[in-house]
N, C-alpha and C positions, 0 to 999 in steps of 0.2 A: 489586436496585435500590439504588443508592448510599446515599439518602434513605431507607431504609425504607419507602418507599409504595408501594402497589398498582399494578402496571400499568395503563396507563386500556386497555388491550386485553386479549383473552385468546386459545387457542392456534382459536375457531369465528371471530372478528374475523379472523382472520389466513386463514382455509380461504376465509372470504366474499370476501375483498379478490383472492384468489387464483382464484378462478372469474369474476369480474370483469374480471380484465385479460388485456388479448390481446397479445401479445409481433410484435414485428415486426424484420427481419431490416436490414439493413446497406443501404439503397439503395431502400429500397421505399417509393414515394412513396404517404401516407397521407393522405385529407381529416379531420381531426380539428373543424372546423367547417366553415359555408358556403363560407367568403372564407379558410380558412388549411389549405397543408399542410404533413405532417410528413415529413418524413423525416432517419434516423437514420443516421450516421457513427462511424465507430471511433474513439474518445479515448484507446485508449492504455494507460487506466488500472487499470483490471484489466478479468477473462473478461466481454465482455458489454458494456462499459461503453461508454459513446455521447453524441455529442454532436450536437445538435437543430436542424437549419434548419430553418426556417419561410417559406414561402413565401407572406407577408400580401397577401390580394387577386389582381389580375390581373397580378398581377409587378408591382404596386405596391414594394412594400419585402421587400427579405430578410433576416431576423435569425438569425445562428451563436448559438446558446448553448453555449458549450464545457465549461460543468458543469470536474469535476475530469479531466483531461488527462496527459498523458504526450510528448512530441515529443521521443521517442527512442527506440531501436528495443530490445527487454532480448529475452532469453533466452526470455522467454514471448509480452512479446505485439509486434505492429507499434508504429510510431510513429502518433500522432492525425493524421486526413486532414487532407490543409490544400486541398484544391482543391473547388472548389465551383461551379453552375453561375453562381449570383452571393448577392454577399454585398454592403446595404447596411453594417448595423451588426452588429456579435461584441460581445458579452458573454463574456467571459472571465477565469477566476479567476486568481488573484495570489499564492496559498500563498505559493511562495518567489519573491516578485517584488522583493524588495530589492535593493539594489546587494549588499550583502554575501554572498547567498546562492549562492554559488559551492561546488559540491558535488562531488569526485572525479569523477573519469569511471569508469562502470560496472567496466572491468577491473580499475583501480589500489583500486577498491571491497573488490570479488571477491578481489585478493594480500591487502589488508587484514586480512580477514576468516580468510583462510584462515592467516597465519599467526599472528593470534593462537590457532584454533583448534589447531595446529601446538604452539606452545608451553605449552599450557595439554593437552593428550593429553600430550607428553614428560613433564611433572611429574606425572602421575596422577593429573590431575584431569579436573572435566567443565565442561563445555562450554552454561550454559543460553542460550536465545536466544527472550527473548518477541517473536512474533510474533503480527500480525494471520492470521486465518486466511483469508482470502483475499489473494492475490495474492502477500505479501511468502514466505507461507512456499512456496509451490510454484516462486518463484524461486532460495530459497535449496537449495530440495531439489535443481534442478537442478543447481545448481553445485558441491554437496556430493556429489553422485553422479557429472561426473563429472571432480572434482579425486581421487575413492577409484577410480574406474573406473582414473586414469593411472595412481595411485600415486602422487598428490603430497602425497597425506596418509594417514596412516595409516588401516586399514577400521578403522573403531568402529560400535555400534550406534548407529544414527542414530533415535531416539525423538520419536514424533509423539502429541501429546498434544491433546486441545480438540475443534475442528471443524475441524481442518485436514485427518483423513482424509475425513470426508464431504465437505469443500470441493473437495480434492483429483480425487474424483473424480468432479466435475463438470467439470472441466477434462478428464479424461480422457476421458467421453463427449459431448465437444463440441469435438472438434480441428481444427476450422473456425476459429473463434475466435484460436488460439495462432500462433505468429509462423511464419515459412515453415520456417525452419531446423527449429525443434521437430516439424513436420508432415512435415521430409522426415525427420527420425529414426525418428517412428512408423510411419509409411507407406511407406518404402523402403529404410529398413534396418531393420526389425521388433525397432528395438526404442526401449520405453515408459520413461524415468526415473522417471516415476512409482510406477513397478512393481519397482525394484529392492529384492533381496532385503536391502540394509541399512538399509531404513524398516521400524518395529515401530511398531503401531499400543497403545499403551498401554489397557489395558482397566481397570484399578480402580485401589484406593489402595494396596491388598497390592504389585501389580507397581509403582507408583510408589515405593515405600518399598523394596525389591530393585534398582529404578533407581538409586536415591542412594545406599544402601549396596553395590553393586556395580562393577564394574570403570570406567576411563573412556569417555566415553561424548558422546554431542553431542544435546540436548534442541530440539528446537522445539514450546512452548507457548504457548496463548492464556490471558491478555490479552494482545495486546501491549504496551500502557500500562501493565499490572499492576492494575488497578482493580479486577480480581477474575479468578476461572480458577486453571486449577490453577499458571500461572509463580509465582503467587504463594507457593502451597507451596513448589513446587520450590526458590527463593527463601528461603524458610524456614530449609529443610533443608541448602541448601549454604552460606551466604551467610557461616558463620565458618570457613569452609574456606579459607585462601591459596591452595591449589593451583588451587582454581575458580574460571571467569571470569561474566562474563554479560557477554552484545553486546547492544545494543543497535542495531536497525537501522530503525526507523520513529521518525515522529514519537513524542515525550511530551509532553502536552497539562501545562498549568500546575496544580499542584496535586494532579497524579497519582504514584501509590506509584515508576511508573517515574522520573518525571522531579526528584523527590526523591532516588534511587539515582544518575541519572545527574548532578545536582546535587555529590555527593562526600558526602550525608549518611552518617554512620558507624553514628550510634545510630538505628534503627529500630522505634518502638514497632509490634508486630501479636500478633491473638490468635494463642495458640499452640492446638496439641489438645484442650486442655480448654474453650477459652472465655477463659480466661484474660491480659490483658495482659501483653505481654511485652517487653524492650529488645534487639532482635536486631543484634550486634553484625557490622558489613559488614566483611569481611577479604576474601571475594573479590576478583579485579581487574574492575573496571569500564572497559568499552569502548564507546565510541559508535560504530560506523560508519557515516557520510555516502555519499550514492551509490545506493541501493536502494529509493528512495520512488519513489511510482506518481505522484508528481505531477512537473511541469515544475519545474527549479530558472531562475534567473533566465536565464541563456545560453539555456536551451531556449524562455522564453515570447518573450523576445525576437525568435529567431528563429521560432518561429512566427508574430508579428506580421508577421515578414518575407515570410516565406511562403505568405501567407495571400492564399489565387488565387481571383477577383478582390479586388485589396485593395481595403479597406472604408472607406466614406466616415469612420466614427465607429467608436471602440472603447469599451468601457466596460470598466475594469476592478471585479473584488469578489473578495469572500471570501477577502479575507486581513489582517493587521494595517493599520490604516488607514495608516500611514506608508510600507507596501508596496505597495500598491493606490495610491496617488499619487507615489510614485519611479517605479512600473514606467509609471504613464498617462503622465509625465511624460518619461521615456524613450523612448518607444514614437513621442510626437508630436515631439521633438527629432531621433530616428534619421530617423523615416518618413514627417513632413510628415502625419499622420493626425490628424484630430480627436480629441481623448481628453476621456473624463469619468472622475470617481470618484464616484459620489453618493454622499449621508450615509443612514443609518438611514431609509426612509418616504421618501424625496427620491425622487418623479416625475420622470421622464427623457421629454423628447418624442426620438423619435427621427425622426423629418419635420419 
């Protein structure tokens, strides 16, 4: 924990919470009280992830809460449903709802990426890439597997490091979930990317330390923010190496190790092996790449405001910087003739 403090839960909290809840599938309409049902729709956003109509009273009012979304189709999963039996009011998030937030398109992402990885393998270096361990790394495993499948990039050992194998393969026994393309590779041409023989599951710190002093190579580790996890090491160990890069490919939250790195900071104070502070001087290249987040970037919310079957008397946008969350209401009722709110912190919203 960042803070040094005790978690307010422990691993029996977490077993009770889990025997407690009952998991429901894509369409299945649930009464959660007297007068309100549930039921859950695909967002998009990673394996699982779902966005909540409510069906308040006798078809009195219908409320979308779109949670975090996705309304574009990637390599793993579908784009977030946009049709509904009916929809008064959507709550729907705002991450990247700013005008400015215009983000590659998935492909021109994917060249990006691949040819910095391209030229950072020629010079005999490696390749680190903090990742979240769900969604962003089983996406990038895809495209890594198979840009090495054509041969458009050299085979290197591709190193999975954190909870991205055990995340990973939940995704593998759950291919209901993952986008159709991915489900006709499993299922009708038998074969798994998941499973390919150039992911190594890293086991300890011995084989981390033979990772960086050994040949070039392509790393995906958690954090991906870098807040803590072994990127951070890894980070460590290469980071006054020229030849090595690091990608960055998700968000980095304000005040985070990554978003300091991706900032241009040079001097790096972290403990080193012993405990010890230390000034880790960055010479690797630093890369950001735009394009690979699980969330909607502005064009996408947009148009899923468009899209969004039956359109809805009111929208409410949240959860994103307040300045975004009122460009994007603010757009949304100029494009679409839609009522939009943004409420403040504790600000009650009548929606009738």
């Amino acid at each position: 924990h960042r803070e040094n403090n005790p978690l307010p839960f422990n691993v029996k909290h977490v077993q009770k919470m889990i025997k407690h809840t009952i998991t429901l599938d894509y369409g299945v309409v649930t009464d959660i009280s007297p007068d309100i049902k549930l039921t859950l729709h695909n967002a998009g956003h990673i394996l699982g992830s779902a966005m909540c109509h409510f069906h308040i009273g006798d078809g009195a009012h219908n409320l979308l809460y779109t949670g975090d979304f996705k309304y574009e189709r990637s390599r793993l999963l579908e784009p977030a449903t946009t049709r509904f039996p009916r929809v008064e009011s959507c709550i729907m998030e705002s991450t990247y709802g700013g005008h400015e937030d215009v983000t590659p398109s998935r492909n021109n992402a994917e060249k990006e990426l691949m040819k910095t990885i391209y030229k950072t393998l020629k010079r005999g270096g490696k390749v680190l890439v903090p990742v979240f361990a769900v969604g962003r790394a089983q996406e990038l495993m895809i495209v890594l597997e198979e840009y090495m499948r054509h041969g458009m990039v050299d085979e290197v050992p591709i190193h999975l490091d954190g909870m991205i194998w055990e995340a990973t393969a939940v995704h593998t026994a759950r291919p209901e979930y993952l986008s159709k393309d991915l489900r006709d590779q499993i299922f009708h041409m038998g074969r798994n990317p998941f499973i390919s023989e150039s992911f190594n599951k890293v086991q300890n710190n011995a084989e981390r330390k033979q990772i960086v002093e050994g040949e070039p190579s392509i790393i995906l580790s958690t954090s991906g923010m870098m807040t803590g996890g072994n990127s951070v090491e890894y980070f460590k160990w290469l980071c006054e190496d020229k030849n090595n890069s690091i990608i960055f490919v998700g968000y980095q939250s304000e005040g985070s190790l990554g978003r300091k790195i991706q900032k241009g900071h040079k001097e790096i104070p972290l403990e080193d092996e012993t405990g010890k502070k230390k000034i880790y001087n960055v010479k690797m290249d630093v890369k950001t790449i735009e394009g690979f987040s699980g969330h909607s970037n502005r064009r996408q919310l947009m148009e899923f405001a468009k899209r969004l079957h039956p359109r809805p008397d009111k929208i409410i946008t949240c959860h994103g910087d307040p300045y975004k969350t009122v460009d994007l209401a603010s757009s949304i009722h100029r494009s679409y003739k839609v009522e939009t709110k943004t409420p403040l912190i504790l600000e009650a919203t009548r929606l009738q």
